[in-house]
C-alpha positions, -999 to +999 in steps of 0.1 A: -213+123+131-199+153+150-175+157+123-203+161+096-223+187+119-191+207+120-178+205+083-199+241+074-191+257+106-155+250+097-161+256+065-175+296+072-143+301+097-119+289+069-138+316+047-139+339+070-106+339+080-094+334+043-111+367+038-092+385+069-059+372+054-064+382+021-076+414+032-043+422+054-024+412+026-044+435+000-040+460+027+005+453+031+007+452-010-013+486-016+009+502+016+041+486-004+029+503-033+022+536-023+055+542-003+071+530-035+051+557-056+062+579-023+100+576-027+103+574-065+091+610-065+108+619-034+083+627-011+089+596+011+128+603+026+141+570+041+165+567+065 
């Protein structure tokens, strides 16, 4: 019975922290991205 009442609560934390996950990932790929755009035209000097 308790298990029924919490299926959509857990249901909207999955989502919601589907949706933080993806977003830090989204977040890590476009960062990724843009230091690679950064050092192929040299602005970006690594180490």
């Amino acid at each position: 019975m308790a298990l029924v009442l919490n299926a959509p609560v857990t249901a909207t934390a999955m989502v919601a922290i589907g949706k933080i996950i993806f977003k830090k990932l989204l977040f890590m790929i476009i960062k990724i991205k843009s230091d690679d755009l950064l050092f192929s035209t040299g602005f970006q000097s690594y180490p």
